[in-house]
N, CA, C and O atoms as a Tinker XYZ file with bonds, in Angstrom:
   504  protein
     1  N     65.291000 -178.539000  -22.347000    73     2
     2  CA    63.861000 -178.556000  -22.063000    64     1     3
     3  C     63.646000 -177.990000  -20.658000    63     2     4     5
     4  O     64.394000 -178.351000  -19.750000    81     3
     5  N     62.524000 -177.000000  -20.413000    73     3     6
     6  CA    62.910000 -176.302000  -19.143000    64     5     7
     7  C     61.222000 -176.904000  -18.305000    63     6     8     9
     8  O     60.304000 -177.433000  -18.932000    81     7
     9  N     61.227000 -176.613000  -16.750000    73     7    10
    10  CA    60.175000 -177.452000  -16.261000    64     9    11
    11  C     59.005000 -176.952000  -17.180000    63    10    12    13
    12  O     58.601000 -177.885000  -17.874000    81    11
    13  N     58.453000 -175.991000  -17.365000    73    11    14
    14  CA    57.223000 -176.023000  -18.331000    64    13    15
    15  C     57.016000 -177.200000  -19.685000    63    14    16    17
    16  O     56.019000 -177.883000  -19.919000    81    15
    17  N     57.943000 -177.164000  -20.225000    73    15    18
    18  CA    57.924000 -178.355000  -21.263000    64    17    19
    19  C     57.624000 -179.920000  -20.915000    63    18    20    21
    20  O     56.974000 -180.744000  -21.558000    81    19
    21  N     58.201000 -180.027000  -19.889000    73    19    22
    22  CA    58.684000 -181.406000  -18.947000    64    21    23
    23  C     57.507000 -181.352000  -18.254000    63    22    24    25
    24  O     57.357000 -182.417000  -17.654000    81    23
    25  N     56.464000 -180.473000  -18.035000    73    23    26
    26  CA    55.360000 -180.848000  -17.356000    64    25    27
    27  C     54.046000 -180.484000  -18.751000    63    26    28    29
    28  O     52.889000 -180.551000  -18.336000    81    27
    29  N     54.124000 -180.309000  -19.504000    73    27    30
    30  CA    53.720000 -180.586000  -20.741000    64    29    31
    31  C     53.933000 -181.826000  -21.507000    63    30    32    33
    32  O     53.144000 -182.242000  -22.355000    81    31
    33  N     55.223000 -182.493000  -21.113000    73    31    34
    34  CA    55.344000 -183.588000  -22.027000    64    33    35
    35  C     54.300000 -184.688000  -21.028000    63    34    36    37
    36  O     53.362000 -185.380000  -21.422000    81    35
    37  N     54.798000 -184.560000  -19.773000    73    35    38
    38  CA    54.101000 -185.204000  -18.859000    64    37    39
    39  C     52.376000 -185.320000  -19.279000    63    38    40    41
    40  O     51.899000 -186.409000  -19.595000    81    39
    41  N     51.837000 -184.510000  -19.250000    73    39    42
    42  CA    50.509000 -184.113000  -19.251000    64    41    43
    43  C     50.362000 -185.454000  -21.038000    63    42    44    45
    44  O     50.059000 -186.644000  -20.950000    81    43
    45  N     50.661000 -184.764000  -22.282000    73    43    46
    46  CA    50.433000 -185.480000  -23.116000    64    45    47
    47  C     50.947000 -186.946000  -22.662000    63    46    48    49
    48  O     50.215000 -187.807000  -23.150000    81    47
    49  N     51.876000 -187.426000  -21.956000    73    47    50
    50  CA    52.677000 -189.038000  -22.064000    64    49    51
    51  C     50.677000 -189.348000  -21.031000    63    50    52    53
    52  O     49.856000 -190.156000  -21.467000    81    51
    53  N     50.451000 -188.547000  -19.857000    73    51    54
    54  CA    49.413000 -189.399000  -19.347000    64    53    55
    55  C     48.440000 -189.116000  -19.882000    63    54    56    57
    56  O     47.564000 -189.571000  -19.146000    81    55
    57  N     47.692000 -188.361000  -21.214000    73    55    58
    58  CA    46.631000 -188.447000  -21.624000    64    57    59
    59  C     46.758000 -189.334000  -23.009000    63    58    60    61
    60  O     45.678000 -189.427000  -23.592000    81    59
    61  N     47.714000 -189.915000  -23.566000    73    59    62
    62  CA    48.211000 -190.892000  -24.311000    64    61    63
    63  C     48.021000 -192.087000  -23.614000    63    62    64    65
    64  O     47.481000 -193.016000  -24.214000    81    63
    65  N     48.509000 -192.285000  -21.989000    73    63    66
    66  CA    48.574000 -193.828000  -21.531000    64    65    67
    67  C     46.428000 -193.992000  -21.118000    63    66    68    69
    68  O     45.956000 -195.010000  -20.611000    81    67
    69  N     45.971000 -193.332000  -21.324000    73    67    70
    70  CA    44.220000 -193.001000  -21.059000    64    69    71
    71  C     43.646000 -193.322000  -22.359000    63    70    72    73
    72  O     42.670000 -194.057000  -22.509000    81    71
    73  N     44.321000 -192.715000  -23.337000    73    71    74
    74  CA    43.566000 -192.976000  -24.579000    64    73    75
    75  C     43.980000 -194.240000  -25.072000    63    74    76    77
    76  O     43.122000 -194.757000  -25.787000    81    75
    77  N     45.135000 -194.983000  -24.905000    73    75    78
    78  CA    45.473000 -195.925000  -25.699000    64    77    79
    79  C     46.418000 -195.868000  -26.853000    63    78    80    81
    80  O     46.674000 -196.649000  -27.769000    81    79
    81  N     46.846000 -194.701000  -26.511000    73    79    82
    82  CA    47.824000 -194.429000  -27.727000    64    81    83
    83  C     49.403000 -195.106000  -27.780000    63    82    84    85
    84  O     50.265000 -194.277000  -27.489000    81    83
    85  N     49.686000 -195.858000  -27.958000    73    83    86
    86  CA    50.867000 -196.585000  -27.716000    64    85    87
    87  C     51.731000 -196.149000  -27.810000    63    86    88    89
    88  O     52.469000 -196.202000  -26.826000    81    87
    89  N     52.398000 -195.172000  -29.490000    73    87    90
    90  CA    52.919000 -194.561000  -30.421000    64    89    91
    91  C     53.274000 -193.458000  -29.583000    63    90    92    93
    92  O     54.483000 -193.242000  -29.512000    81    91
    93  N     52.417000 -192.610000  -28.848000    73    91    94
    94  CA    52.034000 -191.268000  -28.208000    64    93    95
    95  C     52.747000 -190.884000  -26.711000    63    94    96    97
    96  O     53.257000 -189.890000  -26.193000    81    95
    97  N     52.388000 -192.663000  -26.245000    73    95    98
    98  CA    52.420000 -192.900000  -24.809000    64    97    99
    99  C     54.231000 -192.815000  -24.547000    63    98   100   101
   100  O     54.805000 -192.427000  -23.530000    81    99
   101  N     54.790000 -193.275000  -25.723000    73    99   102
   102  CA    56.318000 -193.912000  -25.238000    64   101   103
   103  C     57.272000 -192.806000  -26.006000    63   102   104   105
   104  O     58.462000 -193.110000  -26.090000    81   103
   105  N     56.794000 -191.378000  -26.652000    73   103   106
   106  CA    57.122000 -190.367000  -26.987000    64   105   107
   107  C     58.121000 -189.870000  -26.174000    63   106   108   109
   108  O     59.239000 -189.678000  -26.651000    81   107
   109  N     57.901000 -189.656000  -25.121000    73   107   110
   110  CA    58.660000 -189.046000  -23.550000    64   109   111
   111  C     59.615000 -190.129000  -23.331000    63   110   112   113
   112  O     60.433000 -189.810000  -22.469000    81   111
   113  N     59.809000 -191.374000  -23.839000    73   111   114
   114  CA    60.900000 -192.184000  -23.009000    64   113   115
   115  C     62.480000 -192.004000  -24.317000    63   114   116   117
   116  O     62.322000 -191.768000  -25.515000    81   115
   117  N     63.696000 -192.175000  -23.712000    73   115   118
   118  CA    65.194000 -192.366000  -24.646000    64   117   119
   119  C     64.547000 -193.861000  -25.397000    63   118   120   121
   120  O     63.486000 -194.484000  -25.417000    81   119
   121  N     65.558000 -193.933000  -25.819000    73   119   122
   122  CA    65.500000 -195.858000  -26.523000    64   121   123
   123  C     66.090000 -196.302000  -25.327000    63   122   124   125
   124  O     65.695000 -197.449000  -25.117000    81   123
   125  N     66.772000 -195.959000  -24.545000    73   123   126
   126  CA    67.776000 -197.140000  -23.270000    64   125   127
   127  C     66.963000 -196.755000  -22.205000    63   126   128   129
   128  O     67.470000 -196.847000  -21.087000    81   127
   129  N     65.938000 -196.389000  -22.282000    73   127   130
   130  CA    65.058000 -195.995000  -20.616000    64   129   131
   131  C     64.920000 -197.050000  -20.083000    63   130   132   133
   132  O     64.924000 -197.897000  -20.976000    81   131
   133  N     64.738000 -197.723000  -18.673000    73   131   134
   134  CA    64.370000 -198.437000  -18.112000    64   133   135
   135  C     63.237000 -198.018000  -16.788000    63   134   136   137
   136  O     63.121000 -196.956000  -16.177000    81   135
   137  N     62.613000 -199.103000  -16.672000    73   135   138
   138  CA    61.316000 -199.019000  -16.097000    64   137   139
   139  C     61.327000 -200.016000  -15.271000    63   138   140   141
   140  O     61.445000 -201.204000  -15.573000    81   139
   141  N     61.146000 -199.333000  -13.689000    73   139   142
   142  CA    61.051000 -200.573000  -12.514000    64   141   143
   143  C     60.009000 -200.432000  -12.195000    63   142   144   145
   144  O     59.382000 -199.391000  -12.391000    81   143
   145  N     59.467000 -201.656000  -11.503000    73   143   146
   146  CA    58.412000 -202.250000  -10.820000    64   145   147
   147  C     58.588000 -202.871000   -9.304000    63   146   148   149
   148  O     58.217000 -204.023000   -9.078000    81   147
   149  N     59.029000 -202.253000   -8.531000    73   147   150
   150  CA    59.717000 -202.693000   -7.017000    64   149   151
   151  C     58.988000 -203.510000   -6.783000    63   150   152   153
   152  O     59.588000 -204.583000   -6.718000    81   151
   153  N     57.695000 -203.630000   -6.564000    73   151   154
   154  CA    56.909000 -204.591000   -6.042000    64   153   155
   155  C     56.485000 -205.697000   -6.491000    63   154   156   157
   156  O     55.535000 -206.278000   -5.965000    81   155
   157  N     57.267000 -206.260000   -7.762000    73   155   158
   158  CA    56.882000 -207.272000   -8.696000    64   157   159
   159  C     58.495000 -207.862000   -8.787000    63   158   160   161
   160  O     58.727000 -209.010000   -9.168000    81   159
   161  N     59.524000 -206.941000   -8.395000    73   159   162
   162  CA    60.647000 -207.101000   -8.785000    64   161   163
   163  C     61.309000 -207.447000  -10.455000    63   162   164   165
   164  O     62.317000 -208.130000  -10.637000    81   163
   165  N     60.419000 -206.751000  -11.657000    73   163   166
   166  CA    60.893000 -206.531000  -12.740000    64   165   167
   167  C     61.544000 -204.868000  -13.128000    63   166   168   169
   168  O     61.275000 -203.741000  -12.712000    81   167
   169  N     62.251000 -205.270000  -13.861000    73   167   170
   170  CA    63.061000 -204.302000  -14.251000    64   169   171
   171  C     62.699000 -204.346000  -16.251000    63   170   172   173
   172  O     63.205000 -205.240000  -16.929000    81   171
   173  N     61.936000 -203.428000  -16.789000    73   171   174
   174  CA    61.981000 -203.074000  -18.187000    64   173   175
   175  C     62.913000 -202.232000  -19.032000    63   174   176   177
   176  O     62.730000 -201.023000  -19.169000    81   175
   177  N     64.205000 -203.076000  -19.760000    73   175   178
   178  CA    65.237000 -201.940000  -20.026000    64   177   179
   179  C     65.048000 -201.632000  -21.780000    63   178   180   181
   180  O     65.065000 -202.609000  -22.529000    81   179
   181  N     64.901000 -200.469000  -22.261000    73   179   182
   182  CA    64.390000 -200.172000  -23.911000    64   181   183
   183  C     63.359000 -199.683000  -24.013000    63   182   184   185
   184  O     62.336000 -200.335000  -23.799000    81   183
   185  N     63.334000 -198.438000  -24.356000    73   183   186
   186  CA    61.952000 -197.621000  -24.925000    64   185   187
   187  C     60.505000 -198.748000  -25.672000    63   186   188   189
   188  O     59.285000 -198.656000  -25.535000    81   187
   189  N     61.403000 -199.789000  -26.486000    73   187   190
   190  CA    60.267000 -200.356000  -27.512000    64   189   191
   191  C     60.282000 -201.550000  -26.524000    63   190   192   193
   192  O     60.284000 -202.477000  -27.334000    81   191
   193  N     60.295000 -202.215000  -25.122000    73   191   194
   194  CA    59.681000 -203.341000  -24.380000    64   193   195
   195  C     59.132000 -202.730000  -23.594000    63   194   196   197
   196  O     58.188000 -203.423000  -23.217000    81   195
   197  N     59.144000 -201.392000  -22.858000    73   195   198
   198  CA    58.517000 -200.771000  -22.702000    64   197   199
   199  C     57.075000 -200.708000  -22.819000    63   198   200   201
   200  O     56.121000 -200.748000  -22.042000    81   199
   201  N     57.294000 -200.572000  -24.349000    73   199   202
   202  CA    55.669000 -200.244000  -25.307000    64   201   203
   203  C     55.503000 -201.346000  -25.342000    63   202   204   205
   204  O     54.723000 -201.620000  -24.430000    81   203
   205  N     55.775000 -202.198000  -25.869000    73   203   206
   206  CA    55.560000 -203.685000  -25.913000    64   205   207
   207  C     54.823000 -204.405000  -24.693000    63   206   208   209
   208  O     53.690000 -204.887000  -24.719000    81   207
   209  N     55.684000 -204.373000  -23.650000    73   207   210
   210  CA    54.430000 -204.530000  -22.323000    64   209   211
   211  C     53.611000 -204.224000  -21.904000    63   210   212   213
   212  O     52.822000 -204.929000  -21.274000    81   211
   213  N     53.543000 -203.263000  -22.082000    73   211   214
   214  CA    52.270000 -201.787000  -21.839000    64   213   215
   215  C     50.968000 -202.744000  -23.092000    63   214   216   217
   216  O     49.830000 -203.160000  -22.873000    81   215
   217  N     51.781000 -202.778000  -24.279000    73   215   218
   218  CA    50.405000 -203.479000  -25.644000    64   217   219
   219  C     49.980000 -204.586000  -25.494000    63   218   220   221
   220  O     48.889000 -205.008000  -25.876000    81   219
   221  N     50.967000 -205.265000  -24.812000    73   219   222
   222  CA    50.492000 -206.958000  -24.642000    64   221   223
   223  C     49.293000 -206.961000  -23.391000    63   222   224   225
   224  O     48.318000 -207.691000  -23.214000    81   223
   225  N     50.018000 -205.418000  -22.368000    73   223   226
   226  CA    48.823000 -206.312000  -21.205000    64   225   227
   227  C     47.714000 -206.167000  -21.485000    63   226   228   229
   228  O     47.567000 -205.184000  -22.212000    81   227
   229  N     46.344000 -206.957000  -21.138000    73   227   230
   230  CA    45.152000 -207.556000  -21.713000    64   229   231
   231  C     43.945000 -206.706000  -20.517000    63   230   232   233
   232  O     42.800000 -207.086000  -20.272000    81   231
   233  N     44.394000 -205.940000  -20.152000    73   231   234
   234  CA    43.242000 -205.731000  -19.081000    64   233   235
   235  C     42.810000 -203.906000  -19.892000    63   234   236   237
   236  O     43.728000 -203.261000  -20.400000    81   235
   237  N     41.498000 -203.399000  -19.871000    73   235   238
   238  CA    41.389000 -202.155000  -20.388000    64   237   239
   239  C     41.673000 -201.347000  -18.954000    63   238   240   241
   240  O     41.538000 -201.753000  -17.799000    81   239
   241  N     42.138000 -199.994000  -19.481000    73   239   242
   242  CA    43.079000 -199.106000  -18.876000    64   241   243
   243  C     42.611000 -198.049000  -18.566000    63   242   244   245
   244  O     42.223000 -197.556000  -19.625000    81   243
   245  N     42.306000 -197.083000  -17.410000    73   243   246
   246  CA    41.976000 -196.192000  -17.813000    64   245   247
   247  C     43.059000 -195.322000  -17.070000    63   246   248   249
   248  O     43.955000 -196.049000  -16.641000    81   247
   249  N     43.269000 -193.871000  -16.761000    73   247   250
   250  CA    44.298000 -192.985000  -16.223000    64   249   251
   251  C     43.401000 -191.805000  -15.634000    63   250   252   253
   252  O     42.658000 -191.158000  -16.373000    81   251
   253  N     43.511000 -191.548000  -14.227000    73   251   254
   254  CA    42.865000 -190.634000  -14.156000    64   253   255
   255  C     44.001000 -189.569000  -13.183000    63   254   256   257
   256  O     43.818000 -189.812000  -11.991000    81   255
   257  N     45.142000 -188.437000  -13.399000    73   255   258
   258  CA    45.928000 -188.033000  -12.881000    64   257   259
   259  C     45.884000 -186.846000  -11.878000    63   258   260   261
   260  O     45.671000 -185.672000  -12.181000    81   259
   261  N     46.137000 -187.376000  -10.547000    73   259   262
   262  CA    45.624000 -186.358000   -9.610000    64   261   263
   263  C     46.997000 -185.399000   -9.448000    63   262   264   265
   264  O     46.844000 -184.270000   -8.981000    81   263
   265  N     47.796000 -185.671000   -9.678000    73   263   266
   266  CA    48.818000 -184.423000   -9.369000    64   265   267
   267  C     50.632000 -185.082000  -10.311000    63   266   268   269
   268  O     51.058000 -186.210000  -10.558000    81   267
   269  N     51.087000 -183.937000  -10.511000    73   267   270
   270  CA    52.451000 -184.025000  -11.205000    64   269   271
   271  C     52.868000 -182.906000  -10.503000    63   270   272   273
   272  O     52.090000 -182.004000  -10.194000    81   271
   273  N     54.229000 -182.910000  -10.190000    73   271   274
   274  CA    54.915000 -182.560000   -9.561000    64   273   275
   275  C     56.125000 -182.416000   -9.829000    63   274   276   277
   276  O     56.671000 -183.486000   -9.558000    81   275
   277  N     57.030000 -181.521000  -10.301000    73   275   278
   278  CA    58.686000 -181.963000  -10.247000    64   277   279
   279  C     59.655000 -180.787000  -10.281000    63   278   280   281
   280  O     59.265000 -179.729000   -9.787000    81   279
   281  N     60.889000 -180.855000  -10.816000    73   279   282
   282  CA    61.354000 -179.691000  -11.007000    64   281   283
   283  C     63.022000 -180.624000  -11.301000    63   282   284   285
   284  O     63.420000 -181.615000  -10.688000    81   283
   285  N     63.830000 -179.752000  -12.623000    73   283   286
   286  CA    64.517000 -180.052000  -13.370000    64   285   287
   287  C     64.464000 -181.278000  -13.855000    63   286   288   289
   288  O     63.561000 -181.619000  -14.619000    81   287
   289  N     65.241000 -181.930000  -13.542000    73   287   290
   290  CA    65.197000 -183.629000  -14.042000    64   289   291
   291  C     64.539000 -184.963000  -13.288000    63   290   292   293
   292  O     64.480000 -186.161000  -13.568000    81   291
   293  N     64.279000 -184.494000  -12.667000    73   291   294
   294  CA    63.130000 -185.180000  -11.470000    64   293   295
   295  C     61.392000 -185.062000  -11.302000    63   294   296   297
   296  O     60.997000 -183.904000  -11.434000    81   295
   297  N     60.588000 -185.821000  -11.101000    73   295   298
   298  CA    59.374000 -185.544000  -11.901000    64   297   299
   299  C     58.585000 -186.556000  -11.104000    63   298   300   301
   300  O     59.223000 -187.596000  -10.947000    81   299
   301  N     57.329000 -186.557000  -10.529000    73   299   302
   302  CA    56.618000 -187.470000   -9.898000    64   301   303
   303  C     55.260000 -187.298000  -10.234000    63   302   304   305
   304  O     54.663000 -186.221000  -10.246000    81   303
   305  N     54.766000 -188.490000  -10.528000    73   303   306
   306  CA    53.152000 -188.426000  -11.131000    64   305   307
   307  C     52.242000 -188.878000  -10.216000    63   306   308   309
   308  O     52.805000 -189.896000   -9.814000    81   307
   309  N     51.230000 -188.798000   -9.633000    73   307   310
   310  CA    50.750000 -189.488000   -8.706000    64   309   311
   311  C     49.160000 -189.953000   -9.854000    63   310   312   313
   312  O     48.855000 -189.280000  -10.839000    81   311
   313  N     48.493000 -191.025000   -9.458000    73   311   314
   314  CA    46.996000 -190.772000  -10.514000    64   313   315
   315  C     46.807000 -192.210000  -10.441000    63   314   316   317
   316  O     47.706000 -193.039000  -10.296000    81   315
   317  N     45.227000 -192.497000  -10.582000    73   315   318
   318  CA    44.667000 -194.019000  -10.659000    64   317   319
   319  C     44.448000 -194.231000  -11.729000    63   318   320   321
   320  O     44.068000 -193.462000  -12.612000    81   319
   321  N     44.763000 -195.777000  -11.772000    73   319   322
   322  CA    44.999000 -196.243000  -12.840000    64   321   323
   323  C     43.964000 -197.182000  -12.677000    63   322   324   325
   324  O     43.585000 -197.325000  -11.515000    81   323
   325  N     43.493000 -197.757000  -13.408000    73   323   326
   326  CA    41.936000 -199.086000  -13.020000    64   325   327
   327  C     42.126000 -199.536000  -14.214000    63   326   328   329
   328  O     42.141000 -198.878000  -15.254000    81   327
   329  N     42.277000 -200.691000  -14.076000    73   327   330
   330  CA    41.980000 -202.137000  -14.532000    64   329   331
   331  C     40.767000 -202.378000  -14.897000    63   330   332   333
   332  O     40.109000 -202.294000  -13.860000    81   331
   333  N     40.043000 -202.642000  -15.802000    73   331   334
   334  CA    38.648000 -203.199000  -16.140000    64   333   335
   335  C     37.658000 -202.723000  -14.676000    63   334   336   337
   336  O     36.822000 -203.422000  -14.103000    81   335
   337  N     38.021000 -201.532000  -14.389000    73   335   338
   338  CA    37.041000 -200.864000  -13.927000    64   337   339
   339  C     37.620000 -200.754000  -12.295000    63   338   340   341
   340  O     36.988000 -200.077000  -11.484000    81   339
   341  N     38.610000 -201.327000  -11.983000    73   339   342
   342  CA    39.323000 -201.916000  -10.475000    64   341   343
   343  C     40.609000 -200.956000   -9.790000    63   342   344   345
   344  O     41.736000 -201.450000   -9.745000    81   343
   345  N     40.420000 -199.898000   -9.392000    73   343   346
   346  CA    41.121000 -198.661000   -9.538000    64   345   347
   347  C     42.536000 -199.201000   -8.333000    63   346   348   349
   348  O     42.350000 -199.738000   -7.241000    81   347
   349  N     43.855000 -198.864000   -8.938000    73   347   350
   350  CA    45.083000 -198.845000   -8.382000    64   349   351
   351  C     45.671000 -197.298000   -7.821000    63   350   352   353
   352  O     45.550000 -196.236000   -8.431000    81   351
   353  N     46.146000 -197.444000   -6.865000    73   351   354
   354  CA    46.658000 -195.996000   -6.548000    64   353   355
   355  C     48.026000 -195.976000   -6.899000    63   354   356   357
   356  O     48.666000 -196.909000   -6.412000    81   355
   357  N     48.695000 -195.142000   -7.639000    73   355   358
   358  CA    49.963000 -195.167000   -8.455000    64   357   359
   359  C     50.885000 -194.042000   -8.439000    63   358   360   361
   360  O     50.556000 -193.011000   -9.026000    81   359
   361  N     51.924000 -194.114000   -7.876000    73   359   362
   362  CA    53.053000 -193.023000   -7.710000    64   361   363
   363  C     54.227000 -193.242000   -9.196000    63   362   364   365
   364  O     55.019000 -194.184000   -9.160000    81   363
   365  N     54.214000 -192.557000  -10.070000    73   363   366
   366  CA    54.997000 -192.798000  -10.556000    64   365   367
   367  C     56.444000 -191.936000  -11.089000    63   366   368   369
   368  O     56.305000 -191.200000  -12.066000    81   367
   369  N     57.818000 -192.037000  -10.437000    73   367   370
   370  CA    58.949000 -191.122000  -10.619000    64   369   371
   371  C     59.463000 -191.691000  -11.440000    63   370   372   373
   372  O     59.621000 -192.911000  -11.477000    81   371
   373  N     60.031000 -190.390000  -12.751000    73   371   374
   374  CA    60.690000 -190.222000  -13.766000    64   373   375
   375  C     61.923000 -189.077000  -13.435000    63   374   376   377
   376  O     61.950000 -188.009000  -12.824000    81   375
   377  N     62.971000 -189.936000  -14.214000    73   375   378
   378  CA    64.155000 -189.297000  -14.153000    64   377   379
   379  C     64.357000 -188.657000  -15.441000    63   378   380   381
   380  O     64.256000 -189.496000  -16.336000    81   379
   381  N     64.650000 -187.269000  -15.956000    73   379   382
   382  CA    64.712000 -186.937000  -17.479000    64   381   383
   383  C     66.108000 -187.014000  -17.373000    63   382   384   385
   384  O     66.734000 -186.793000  -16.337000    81   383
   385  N     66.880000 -187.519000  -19.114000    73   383   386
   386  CA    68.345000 -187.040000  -19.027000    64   385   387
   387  C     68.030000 -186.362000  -20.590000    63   386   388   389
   388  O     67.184000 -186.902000  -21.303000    81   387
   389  N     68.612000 -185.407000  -20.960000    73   387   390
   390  CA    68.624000 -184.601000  -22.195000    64   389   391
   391  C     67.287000 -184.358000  -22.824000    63   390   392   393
   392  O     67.168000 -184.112000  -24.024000    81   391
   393  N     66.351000 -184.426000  -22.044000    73   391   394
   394  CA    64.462000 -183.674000  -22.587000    64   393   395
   395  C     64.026000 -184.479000  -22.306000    63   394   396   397
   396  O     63.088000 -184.062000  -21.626000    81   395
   397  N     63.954000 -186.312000  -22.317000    73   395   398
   398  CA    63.417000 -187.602000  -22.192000    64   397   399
   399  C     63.641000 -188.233000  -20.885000    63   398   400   401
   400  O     64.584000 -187.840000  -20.199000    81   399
   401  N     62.712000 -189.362000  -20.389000    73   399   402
   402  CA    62.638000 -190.293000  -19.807000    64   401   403
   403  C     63.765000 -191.265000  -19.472000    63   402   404   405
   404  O     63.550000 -192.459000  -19.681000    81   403
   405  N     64.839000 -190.919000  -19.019000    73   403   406
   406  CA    65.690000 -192.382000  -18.586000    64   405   407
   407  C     65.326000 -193.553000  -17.976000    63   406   408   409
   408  O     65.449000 -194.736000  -18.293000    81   407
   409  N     64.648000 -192.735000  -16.623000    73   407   410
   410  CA    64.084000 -194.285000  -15.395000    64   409   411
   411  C     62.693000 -193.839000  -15.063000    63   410   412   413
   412  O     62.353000 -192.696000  -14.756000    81   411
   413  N     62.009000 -194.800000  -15.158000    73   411   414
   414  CA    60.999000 -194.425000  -14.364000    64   413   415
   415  C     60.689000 -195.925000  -13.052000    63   414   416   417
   416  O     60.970000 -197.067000  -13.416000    81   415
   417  N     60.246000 -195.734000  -11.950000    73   415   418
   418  CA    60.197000 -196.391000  -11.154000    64   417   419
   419  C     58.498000 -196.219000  -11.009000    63   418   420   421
   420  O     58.237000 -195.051000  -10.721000    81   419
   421  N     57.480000 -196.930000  -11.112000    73   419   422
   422  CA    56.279000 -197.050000  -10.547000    64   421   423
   423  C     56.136000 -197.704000   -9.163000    63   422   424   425
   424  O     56.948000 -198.522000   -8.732000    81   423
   425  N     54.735000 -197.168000   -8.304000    73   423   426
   426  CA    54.766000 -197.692000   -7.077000    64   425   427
   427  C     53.334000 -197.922000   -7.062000    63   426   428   429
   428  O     52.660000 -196.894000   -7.131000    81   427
   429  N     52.617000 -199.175000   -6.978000    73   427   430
   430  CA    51.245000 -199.548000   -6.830000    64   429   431
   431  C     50.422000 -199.908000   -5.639000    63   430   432   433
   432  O     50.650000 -200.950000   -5.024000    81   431
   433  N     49.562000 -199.160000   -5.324000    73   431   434
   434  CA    48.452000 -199.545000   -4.052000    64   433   435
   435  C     47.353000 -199.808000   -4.176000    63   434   436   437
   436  O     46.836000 -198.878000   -4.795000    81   435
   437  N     46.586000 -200.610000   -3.933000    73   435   438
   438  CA    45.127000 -200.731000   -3.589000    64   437   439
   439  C     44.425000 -200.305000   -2.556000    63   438   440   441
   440  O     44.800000 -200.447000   -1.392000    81   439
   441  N     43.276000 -199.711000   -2.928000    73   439   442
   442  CA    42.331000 -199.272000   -1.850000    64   441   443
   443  C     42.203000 -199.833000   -0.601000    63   442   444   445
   444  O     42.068000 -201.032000   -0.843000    81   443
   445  N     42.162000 -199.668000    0.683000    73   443   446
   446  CA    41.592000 -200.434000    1.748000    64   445   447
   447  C     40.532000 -199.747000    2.491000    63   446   448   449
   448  O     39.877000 -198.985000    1.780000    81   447
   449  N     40.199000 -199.798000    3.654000    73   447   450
   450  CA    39.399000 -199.463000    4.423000    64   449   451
   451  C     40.152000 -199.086000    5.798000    63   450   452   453
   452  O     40.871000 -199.809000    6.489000    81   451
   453  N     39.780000 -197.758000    5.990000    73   451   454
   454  CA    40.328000 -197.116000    7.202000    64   453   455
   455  C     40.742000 -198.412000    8.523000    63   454   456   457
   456  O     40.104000 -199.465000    8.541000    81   455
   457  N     41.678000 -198.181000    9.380000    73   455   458
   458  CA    41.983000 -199.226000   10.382000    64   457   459
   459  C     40.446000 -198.749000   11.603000    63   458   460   461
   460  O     40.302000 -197.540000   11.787000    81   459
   461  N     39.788000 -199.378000   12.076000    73   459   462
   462  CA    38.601000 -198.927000   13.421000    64   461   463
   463  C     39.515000 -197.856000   14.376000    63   462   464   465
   464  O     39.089000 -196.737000   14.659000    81   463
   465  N     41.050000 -198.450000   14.902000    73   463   466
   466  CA    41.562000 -197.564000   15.676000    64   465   467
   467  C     41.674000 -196.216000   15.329000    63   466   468   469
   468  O     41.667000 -195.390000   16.241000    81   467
   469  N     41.765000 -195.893000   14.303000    73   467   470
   470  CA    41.678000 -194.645000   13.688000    64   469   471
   471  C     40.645000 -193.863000   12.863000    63   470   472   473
   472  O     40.652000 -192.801000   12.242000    81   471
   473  N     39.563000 -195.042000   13.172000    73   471   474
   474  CA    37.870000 -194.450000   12.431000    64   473   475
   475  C     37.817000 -192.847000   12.398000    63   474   476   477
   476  O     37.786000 -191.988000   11.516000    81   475
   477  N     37.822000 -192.878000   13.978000    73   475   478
   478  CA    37.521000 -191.206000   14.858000    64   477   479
   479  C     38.615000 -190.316000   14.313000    63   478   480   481
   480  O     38.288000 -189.156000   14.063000    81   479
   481  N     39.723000 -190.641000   14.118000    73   479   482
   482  CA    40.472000 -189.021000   13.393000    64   481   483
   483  C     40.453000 -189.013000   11.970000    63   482   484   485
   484  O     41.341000 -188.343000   11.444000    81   483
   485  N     39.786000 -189.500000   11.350000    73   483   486
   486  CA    39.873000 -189.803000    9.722000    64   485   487
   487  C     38.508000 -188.656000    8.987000    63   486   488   489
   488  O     37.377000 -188.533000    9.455000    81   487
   489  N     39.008000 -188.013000    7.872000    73   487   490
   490  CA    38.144000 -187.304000    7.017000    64   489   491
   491  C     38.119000 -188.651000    5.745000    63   490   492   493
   492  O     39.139000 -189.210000    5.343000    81   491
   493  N     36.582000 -188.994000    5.234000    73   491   494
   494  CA    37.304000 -190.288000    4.444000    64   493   495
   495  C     36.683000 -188.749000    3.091000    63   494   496   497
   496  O     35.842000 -187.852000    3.142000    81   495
   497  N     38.018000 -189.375000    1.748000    73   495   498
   498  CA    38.047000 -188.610000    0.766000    64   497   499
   499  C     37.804000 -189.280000   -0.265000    63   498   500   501
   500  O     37.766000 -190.464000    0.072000    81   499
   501  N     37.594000 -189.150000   -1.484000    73   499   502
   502  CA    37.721000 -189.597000   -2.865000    64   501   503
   503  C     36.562000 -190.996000   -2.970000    63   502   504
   504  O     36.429000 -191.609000   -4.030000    81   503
């Protein structure tokens, strides 16, 4: 699978995790992929708990993807993700091994408000 494909699969895996497509969404992962969460300290190992966690969680979802990025087997998604309307800022790196998803590691932020010391050099965006 060469980077054009791999940023094609990308594109469908995040307009699948937007629509709700479960089936669609976990297309891009092996069966032995695992999925970290550093900041929660869980580790998800199996394509189908994967999906399984993703179906159980209870909050509506939406995906909105500001940039993908990668090249050979390495791959980084950046894009907000919102919660019942409550937007997360989300880095997410994928490792491919043979066309698919081995690891992916997510990284989650919430919005804040500029620090005052730095009011004066700030362009505020988005």
């Amino acid at each position: 699978m060469d980077d054009q494909a791999k940023f094609a699969a990308l594109r469908r895996h995040w307009e699948a995790s937007d629509a709700n497509d479960f089936e669609a969404e976990h297309d891009i992962y092996c069966e032995e992929a695992v999925l970290d969460y550093p900041q929660s300290g869980e580790r998800i190992r199996g394509r189908r708990n994967i999906q399984e966690s993703r179906f159980v969680q209870p909050n509506r979802k939406r995906f909105t993807v500001r940039r993908i990025a990668g090249g050979g087997d390495f791959w980084v998604s950046e894009f907000v993700l919102s919660y019942d309307g409550v937007p997360s800022y989300v880095v997410s790196i994928m490792e491919f091994r043979d066309g698919l998803v081995a690891h992916e590691t997510q990284y989650f932020g919430d919005r804040f408000e500029p620090s005052p010391s730095r009011a004066h050099l700030v362009e505020r965006v988005g």
